[in-house]
Backbone as numpy.savetxt, mean C-alpha at the origin, in Angstrom:
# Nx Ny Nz CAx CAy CAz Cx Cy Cz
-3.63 8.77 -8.50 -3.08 9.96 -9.15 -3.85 11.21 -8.73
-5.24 11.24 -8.28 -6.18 12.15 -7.67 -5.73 12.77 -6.65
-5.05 11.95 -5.83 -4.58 12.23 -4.27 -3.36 12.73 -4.75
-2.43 12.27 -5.32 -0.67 13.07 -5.70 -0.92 14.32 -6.48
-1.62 14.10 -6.79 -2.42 15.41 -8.23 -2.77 16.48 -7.16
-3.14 16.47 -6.10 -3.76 17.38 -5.41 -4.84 17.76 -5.83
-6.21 16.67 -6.23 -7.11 17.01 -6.72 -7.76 17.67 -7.82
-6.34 17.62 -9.12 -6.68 17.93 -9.99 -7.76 17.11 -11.41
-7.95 16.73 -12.12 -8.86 15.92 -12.99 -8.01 14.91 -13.40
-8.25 13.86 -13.10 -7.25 12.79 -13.85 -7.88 12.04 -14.84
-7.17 11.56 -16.03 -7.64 10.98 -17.37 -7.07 9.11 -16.86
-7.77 8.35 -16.98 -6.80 7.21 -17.03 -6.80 6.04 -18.18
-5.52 5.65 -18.27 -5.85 5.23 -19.99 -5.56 3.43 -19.77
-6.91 2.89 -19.47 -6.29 1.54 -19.44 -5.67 0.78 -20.67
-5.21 -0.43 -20.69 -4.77 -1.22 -21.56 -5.30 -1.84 -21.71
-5.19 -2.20 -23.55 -6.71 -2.47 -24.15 -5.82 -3.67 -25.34
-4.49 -3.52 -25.25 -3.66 -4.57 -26.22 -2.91 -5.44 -25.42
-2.71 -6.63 -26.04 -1.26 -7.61 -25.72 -0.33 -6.33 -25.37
-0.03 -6.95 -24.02 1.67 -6.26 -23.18 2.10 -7.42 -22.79
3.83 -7.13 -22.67 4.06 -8.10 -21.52 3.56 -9.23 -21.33
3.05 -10.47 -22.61 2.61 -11.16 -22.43 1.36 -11.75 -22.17
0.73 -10.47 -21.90 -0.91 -10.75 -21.86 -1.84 -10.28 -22.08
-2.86 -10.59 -22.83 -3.31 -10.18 -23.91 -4.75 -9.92 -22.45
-5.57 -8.66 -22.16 -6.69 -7.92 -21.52 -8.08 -8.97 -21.94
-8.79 -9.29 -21.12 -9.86 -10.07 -21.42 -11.10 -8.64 -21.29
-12.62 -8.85 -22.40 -13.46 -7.97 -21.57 -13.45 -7.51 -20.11
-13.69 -8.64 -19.66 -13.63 -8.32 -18.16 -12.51 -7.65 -17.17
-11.68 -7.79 -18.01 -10.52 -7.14 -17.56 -10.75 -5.41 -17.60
-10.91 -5.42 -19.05 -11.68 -4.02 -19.07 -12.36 -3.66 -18.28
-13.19 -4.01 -17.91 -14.55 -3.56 -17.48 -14.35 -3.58 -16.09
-13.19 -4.32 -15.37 -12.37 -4.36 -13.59 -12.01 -2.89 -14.23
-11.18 -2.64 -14.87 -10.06 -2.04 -14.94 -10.70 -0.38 -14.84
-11.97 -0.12 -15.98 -12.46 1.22 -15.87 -13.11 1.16 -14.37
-13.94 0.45 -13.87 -14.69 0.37 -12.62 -13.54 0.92 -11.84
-12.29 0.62 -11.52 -11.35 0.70 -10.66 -11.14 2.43 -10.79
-10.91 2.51 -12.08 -10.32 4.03 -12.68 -11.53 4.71 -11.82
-12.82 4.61 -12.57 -14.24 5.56 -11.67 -13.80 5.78 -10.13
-13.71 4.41 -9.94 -14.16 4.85 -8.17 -12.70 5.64 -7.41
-11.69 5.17 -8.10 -10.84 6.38 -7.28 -10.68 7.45 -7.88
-11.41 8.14 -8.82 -12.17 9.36 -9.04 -11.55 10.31 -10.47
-11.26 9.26 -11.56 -11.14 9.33 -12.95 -12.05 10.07 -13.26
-11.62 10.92 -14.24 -12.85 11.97 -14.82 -13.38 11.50 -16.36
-12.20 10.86 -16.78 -12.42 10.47 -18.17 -11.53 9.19 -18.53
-12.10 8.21 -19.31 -11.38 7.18 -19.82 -11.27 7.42 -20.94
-10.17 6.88 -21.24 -9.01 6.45 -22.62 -8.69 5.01 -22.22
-8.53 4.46 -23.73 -8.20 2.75 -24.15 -6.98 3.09 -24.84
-5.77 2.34 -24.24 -4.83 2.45 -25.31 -4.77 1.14 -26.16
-5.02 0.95 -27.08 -5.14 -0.60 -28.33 -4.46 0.06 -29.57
-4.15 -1.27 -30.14 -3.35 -1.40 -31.21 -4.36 -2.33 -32.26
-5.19 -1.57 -33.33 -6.01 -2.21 -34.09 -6.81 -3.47 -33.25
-7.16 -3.23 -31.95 -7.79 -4.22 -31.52 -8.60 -4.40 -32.43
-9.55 -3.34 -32.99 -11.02 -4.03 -33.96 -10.81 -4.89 -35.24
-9.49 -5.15 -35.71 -9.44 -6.67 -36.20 -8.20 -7.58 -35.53
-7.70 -7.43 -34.34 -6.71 -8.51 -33.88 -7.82 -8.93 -32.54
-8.16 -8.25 -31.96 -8.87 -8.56 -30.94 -10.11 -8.05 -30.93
-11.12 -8.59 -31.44 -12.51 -7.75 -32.12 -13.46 -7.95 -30.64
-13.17 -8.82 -29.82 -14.32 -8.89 -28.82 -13.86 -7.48 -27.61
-12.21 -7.23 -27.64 -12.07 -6.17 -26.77 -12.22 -4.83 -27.64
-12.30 -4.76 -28.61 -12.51 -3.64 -28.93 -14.34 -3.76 -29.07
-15.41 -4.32 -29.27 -16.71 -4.21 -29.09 -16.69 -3.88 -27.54
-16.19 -4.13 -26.22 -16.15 -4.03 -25.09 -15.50 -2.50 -24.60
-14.77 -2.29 -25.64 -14.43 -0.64 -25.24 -15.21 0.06 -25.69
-16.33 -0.20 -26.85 -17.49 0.74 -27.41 -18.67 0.49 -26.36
-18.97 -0.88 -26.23 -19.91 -1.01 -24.97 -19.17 0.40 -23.61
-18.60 0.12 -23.17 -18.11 0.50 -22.27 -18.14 2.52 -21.97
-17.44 2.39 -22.94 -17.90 3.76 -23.48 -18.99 4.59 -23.64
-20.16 3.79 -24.30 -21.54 4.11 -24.11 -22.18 4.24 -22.49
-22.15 3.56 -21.60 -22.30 3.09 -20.55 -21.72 4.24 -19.95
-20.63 4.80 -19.85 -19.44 5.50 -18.80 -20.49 7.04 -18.95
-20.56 7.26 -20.25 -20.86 8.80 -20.76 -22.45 8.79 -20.65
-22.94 7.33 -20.41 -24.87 7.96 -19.89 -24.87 8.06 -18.54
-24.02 7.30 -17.68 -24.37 6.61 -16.36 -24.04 8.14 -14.96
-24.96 7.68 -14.15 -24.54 8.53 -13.09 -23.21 8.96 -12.65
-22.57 9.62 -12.41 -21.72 9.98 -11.72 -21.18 8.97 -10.61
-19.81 8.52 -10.56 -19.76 7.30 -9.60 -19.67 8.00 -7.78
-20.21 8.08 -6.86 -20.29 8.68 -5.66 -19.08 8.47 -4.80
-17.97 9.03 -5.28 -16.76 8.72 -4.66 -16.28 9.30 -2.98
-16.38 8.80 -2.21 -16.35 9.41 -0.71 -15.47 10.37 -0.63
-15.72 11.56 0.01 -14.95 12.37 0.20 -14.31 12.62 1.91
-14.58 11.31 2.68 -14.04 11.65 3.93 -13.28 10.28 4.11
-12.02 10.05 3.95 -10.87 9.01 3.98 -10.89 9.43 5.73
-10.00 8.46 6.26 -9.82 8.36 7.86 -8.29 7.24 7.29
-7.76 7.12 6.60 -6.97 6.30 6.51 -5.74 7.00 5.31
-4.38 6.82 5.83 -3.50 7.27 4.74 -2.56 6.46 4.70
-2.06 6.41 2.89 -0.96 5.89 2.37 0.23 6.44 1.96
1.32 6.51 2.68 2.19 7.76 2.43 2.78 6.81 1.08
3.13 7.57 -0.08 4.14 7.31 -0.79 5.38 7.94 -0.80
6.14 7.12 -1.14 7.66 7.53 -0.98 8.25 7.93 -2.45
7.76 9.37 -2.65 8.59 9.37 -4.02 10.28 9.00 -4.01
11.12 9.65 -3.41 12.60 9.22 -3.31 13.05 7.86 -3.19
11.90 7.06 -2.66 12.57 5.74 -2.41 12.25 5.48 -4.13
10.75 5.10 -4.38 10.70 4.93 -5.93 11.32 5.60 -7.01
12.12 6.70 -6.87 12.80 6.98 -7.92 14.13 6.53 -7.71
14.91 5.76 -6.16 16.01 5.32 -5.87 15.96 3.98 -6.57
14.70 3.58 -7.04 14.81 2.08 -7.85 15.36 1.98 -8.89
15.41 3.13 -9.77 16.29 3.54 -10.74 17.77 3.02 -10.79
18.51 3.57 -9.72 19.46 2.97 -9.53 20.17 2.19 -9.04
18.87 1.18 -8.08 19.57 -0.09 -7.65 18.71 -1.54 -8.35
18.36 -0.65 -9.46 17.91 -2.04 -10.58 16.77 -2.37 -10.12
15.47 -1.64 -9.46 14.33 -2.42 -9.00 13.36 -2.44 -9.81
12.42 -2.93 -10.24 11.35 -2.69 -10.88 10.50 -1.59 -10.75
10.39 -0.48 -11.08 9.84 0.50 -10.95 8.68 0.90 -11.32
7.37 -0.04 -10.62 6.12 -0.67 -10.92 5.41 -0.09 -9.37
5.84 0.58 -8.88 5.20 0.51 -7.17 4.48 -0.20 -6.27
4.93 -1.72 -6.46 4.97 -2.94 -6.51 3.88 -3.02 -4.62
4.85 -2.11 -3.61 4.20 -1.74 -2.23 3.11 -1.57 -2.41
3.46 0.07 -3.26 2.01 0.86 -3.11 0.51 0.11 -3.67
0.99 -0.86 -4.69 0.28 -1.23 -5.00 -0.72 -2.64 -4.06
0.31 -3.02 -3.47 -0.56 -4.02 -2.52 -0.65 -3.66 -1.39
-0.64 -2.68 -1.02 -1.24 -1.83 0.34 -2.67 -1.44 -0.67
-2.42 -0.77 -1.97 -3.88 -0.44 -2.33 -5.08 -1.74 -2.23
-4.36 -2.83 -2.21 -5.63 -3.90 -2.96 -6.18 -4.60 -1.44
-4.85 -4.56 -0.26 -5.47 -5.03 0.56 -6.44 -4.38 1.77
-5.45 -2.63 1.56 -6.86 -2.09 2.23 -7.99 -1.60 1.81
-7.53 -0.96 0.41 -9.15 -1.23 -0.53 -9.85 -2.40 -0.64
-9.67 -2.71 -1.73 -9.92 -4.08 -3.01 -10.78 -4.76 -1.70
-9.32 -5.38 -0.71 -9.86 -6.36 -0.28 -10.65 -6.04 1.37
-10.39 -5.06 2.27 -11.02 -4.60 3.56 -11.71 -3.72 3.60
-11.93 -3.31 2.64 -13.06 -2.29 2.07 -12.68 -0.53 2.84
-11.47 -0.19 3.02 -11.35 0.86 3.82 -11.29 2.34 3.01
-11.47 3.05 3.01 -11.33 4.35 1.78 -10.50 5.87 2.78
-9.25 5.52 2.01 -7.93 6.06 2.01 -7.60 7.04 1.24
-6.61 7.85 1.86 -5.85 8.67 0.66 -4.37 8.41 0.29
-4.01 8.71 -0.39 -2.48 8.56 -0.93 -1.13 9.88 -0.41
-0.70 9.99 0.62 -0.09 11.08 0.55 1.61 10.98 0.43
2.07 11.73 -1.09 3.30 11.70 -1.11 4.80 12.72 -0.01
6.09 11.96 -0.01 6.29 12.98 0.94 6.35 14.00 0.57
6.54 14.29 -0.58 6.64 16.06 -1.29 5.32 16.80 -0.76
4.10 16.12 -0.65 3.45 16.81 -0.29 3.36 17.39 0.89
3.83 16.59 2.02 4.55 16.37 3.43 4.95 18.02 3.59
6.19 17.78 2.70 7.38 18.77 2.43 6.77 20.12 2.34
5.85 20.28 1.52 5.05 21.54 1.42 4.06 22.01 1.92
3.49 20.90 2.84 2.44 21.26 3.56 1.36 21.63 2.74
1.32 20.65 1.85 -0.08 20.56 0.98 -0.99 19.55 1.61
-0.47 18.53 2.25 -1.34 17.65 3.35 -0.92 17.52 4.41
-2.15 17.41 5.45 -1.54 16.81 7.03 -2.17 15.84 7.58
-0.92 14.92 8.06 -1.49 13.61 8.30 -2.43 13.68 9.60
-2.34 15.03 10.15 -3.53 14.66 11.36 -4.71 14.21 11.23
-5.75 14.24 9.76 -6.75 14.16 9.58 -7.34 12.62 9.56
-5.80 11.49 9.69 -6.47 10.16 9.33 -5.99 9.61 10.77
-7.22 8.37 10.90 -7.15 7.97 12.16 -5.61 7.17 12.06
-5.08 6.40 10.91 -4.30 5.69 10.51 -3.51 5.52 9.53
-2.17 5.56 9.67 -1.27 6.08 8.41 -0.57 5.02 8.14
-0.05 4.13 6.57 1.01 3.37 6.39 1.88 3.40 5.59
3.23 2.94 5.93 4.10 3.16 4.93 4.72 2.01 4.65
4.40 1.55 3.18 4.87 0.57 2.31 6.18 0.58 1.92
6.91 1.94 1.66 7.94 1.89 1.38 8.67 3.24 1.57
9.50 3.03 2.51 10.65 4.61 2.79 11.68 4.14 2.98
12.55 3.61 2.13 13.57 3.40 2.61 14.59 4.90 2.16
14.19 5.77 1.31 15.05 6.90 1.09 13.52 8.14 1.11
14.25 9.14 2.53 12.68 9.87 2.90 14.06 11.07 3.64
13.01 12.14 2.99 13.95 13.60 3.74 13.92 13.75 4.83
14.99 14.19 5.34 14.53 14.33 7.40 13.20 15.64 7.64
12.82 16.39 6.74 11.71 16.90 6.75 10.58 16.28 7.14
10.33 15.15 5.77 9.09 14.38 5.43 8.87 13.63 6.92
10.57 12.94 7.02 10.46 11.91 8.23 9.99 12.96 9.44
10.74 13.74 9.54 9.78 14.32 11.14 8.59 15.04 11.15
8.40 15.05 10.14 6.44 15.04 10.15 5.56 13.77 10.73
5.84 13.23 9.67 5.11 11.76 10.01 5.81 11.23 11.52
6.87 11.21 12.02 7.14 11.70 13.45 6.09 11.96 14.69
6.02 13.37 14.12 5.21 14.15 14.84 3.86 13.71 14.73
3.14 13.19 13.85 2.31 12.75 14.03 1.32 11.73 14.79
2.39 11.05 14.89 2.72 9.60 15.68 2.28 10.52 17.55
3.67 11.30 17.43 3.98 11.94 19.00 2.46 12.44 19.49
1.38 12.77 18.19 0.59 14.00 18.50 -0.70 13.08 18.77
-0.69 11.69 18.50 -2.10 10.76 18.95 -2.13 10.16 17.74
-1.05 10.03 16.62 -1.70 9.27 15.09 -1.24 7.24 15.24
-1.44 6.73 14.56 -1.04 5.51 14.73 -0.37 5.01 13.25
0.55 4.75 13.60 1.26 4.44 12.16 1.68 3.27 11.98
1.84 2.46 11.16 2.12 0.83 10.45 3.15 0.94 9.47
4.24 0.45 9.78 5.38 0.33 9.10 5.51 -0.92 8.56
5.06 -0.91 7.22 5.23 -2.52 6.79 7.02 -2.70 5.82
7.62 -1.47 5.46 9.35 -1.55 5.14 9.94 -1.43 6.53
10.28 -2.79 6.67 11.92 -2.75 7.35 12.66 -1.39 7.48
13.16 -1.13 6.35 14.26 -0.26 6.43 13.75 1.39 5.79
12.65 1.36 6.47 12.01 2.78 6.45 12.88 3.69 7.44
12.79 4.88 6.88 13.81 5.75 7.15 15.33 5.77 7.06
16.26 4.75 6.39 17.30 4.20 6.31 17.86 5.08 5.89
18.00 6.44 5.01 18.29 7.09 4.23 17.62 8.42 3.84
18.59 9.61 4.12 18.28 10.78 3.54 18.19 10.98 1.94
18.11 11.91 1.56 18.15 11.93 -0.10 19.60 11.97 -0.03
20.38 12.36 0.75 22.13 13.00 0.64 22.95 11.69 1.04
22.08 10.52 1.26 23.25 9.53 1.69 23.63 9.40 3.35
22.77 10.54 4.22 23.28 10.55 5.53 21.98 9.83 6.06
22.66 9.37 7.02 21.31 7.91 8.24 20.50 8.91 8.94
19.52 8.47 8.54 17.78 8.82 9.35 17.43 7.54 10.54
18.15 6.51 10.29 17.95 5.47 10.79 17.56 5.63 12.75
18.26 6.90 12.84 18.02 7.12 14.65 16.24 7.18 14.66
15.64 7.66 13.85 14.57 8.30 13.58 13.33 6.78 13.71
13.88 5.89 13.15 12.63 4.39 12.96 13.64 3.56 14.32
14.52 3.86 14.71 14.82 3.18 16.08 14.12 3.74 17.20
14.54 5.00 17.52 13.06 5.64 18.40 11.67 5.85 18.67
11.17 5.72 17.10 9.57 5.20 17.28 9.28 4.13 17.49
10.48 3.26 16.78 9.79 1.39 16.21 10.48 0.57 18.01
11.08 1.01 18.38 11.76 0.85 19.42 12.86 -0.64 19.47
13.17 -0.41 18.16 14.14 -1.38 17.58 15.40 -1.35 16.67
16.11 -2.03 16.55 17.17 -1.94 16.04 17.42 -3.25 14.50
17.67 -2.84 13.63 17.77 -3.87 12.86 19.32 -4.21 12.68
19.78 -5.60 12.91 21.15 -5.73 13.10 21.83 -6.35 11.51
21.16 -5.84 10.63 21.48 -6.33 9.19 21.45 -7.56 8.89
21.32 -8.81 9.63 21.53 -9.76 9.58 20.03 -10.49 8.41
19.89 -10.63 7.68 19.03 -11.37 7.02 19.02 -12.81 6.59
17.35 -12.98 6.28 17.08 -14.55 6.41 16.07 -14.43 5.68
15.32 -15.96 4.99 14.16 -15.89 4.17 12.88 -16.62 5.21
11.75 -16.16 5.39 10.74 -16.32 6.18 9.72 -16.10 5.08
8.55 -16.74 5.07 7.32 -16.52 4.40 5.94 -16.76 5.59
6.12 -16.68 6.65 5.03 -16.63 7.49 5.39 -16.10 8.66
4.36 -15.21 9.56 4.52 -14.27 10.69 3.28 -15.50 11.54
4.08 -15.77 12.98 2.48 -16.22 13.79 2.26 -15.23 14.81
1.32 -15.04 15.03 0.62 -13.64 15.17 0.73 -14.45 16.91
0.88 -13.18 17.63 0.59 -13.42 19.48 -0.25 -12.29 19.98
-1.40 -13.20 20.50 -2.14 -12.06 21.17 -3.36 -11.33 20.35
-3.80 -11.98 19.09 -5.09 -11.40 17.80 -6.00 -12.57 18.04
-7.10 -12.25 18.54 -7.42 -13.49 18.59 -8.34 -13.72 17.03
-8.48 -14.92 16.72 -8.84 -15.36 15.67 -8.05 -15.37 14.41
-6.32 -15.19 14.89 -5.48 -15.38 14.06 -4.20 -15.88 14.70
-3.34 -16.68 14.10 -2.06 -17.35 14.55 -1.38 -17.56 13.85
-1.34 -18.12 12.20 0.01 -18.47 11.09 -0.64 -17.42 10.11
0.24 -16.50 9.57 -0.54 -16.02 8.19 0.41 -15.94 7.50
0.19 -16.30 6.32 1.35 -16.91 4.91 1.75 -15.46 4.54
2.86 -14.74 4.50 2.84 -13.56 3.34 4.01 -13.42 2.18
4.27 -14.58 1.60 4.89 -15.17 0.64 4.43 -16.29 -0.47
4.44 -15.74 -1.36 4.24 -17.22 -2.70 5.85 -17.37 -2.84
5.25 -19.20 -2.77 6.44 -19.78 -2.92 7.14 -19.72 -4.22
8.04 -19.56 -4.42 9.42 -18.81 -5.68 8.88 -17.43 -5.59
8.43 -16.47 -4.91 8.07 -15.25 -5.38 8.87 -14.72 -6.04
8.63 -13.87 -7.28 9.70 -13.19 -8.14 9.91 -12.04 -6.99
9.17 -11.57 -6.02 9.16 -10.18 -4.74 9.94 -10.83 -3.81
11.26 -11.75 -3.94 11.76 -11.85 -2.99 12.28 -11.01 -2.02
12.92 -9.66 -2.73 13.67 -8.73 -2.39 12.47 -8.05 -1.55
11.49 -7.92 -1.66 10.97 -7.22 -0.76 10.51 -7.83 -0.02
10.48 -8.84 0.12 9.89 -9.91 1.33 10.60 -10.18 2.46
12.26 -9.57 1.67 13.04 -9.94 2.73 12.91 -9.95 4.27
13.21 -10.86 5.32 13.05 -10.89 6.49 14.72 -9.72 7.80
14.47 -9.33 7.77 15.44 -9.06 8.97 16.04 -9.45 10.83
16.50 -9.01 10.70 16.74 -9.66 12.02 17.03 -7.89 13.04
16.08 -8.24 14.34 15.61 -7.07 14.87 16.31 -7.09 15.99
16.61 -5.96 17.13 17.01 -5.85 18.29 15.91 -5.08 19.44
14.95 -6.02 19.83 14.09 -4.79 20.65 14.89 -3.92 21.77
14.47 -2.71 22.01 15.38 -1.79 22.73 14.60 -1.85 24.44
13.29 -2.63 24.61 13.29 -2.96 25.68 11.81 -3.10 26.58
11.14 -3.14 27.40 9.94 -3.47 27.84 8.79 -2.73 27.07
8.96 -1.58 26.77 7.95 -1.09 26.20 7.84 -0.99 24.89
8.04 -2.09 24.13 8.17 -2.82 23.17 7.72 -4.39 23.02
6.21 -4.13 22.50 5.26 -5.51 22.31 5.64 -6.18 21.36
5.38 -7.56 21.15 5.84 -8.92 19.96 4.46 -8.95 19.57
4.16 -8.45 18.68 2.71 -9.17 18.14 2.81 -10.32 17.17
4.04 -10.51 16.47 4.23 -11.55 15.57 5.77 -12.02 15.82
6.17 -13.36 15.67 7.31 -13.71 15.55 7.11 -14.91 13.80
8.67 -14.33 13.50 8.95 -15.58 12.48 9.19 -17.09 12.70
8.73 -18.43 11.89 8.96 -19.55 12.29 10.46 -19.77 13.02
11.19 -18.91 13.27 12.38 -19.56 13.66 12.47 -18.47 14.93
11.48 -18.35 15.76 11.46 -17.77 16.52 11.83 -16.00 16.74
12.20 -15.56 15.88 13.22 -13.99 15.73 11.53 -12.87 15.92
11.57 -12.07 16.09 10.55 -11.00 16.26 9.89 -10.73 14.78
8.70 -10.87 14.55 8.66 -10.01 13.39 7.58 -8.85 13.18
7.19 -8.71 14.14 6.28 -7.69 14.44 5.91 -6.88 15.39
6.02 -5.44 15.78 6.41 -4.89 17.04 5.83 -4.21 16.89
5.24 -3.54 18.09 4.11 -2.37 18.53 4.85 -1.85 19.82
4.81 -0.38 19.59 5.16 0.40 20.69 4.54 1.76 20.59
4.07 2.23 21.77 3.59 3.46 22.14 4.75 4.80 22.26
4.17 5.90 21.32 5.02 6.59 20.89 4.45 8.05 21.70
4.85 8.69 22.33 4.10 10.59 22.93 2.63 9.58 23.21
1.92 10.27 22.39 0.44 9.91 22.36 -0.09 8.71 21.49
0.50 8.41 20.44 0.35 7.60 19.81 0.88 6.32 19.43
0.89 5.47 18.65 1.43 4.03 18.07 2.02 3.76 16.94
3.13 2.63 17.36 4.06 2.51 15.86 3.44 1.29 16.01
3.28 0.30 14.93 3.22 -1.31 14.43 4.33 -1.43 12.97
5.48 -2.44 13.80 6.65 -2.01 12.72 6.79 -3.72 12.49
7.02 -3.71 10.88 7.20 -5.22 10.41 8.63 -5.40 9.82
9.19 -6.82 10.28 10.63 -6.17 10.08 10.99 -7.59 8.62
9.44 -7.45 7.99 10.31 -8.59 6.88 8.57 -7.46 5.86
8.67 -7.15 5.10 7.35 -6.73 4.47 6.34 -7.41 3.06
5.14 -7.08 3.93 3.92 -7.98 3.58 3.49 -7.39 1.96
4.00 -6.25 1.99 3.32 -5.63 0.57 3.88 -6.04 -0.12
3.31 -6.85 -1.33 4.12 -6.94 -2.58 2.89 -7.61 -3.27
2.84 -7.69 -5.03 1.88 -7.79 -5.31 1.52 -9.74 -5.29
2.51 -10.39 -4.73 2.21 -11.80 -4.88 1.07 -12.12 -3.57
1.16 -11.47 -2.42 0.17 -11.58 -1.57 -1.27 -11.67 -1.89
-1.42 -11.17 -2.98 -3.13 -11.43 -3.35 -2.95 -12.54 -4.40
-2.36 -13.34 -4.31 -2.16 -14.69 -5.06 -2.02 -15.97 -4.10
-1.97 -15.72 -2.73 -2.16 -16.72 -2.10 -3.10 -16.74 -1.52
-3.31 -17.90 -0.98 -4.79 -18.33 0.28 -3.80 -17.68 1.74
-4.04 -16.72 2.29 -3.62 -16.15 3.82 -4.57 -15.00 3.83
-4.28 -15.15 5.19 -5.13 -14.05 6.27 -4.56 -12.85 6.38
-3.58 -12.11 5.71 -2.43 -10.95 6.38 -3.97 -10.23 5.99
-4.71 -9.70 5.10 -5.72 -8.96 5.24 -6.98 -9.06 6.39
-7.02 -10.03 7.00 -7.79 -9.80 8.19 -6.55 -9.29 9.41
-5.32 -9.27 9.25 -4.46 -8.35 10.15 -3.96 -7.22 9.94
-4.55 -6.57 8.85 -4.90 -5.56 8.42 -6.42 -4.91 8.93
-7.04 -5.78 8.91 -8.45 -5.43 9.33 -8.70 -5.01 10.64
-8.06 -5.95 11.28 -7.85 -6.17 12.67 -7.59 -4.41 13.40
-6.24 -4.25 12.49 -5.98 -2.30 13.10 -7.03 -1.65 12.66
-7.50 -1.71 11.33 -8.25 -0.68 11.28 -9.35 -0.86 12.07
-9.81 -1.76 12.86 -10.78 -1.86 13.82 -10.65 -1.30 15.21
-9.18 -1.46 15.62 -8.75 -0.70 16.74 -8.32 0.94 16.57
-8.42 0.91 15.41 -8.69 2.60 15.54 -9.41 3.49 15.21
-11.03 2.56 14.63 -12.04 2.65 14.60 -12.03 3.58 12.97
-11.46 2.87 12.41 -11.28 3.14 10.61 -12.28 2.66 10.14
-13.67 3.09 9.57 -14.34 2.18 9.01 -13.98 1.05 7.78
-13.99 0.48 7.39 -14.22 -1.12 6.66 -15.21 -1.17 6.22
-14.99 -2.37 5.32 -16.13 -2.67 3.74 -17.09 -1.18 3.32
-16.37 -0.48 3.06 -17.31 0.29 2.78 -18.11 0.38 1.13
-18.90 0.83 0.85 -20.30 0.36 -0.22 -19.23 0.86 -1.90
-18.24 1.94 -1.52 -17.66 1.72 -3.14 -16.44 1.28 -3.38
-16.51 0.17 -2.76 -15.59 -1.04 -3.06 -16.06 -1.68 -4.13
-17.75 -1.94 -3.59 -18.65 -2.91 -4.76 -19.08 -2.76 -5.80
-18.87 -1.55 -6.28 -19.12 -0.80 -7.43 -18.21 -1.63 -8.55
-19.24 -2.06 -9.95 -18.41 -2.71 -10.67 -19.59 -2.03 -11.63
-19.06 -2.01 -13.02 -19.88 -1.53 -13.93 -20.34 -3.43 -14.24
-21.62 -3.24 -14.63 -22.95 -3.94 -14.71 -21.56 -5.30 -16.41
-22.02 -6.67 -16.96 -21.43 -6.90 -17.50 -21.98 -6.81 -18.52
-23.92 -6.47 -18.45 -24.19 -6.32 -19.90 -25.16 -5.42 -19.64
């Protein structure tokens, strides 16, 4: 919210009661504010419902906690990202009306696997911001987009241009760029960078084998029954021709991962997508092929406030 905020002070109010079935453990707390600090919360709030007699150990854990937040140093939050996450406001507010869960289900597992889990320190840039030229993506060695399937031809020929101008970009939605806000096809726009064609044809796949990484070959990016089917979905691709690399194909042989050199720079386009939040519920490697780019474009990794956890006692 720091990064969409445009750096204004953000409050964040974790959950401190039974939701949805599940009732917050201490430790949950205590993930949950650590998380809030380090991407650069100014102040915590607990939202609970009489925890101090339904749940008396999480409410002693929000007074601990509390004490702790308001003595302790200042958490040292980096101020030089080399890595960006575009969000797609239009696509997430298009979930509205085609019944999706409106949880930012992408954004959220692009956060855990290039944070949480590769230690990389990123910013968040929405396309509105794009739009106004409140950010420019020239500043990161590496840009990804979890989800565009509805993006203005503005936003889209920025991030474009970026690509053209030496940036390297990772398309983990299929059907990024599919859609203007007005209903008219952008789609010429992810055929010319991605150097592919998607022929609508779909299929269910839960593993990419990687060609050409060395120290990787099957990586799982599906739990089996995933409730994220819909975004897991696989497609079926048309490469447009030699200068257009296979870095991954699906078990049934079809393409599922393509790299092509764009002006100056690089697309890596996935044509079934890895983000969704069931991926950090299985045993796979898609985060060391994550790692893998940010190494080739010399993004630093694991960096030291990843590890930052408030102390448990």
């Amino acid at each position: 919210m720091k990064d969409l905020g445009n750096v204004k002070p953000v409050i964040t109010v974790c959950q401190a009661f039974h939701y949805a079935g599940y009732t917050p453990t201490p430790d949950d707390l205590r993930e949950w504010v650590s998380q809030a600090l380090k991407m650069g919360a100014v102040r915590i709030e607990f939202y609970e419902d009489y925890e101090r007699y339904r749940h008396p150990e999480l409410y002693k854990e929000m007074i601990r906690l509390s004490k702790v937040i308001t003595s302790m140093n200042k958490v040292n939050v980096p101020d030089d990202p080399d890595t960006g996450i575009i969000v797609s406001l239009d696509s997430e507010a298009a979930k509205n009306v085609t019944g999706e869960c409106l949880s930012g289900d992408e954004i959220y597992a692009a956060y855990s696997i290039l944070g949480e889990k590769i230690g990389s320190w990123f910013e968040f840039v929405s396309d509105r911001q794009l739009e106004r030229g409140e950010k420019d993506l020239k500043k990161y060695k590496i840009v990804y987009l979890p989800l565009g399937k509805y993006m203005t031809r503005q936003s889209v020929k920025k991030i474009v241009n970026y690509v053209k101008n030496g940036g390297v970009l990772v398309i983990t939605d299929p059907l990024a760029f599919e859609y203007n806000i007005d209903g008219s096809s952008l789609a010429n726009y992810r055929e010319d960078i991605t150097g592919v064609k998607i022929e609508k044809t779909t299929f269910d796949a839960d593993r990419f084998k990687i060609k050409g990484i060395e120290g990787l070959s099957e990586i799982l990016f599906k739990k089996k029954g995933s409730f994220y089917e819909k975004i897991h979905q696989a497609y079926s691709v048309k490469s447009s021709g030699s200068e257009v690399k296979v870095l991954g194909e699906f078990v049934n042989g079809k393409g599922a991962i393509f790299e092509k050199n764009y002006g100056k720079g690089k697309v890596i386009y996935f044509a079934a997508n890895p983000m969704a939040p069931d991926i950090l519920l299985i045993d796979t490697k898609i985060d060391e092929l994550f790692r893998y780019f940010q190494k080739i474009v010399g993004a630093k990794i694991d960096r030291p406030i990843w590890r930052f956890l408030i102390p448990e006692k």
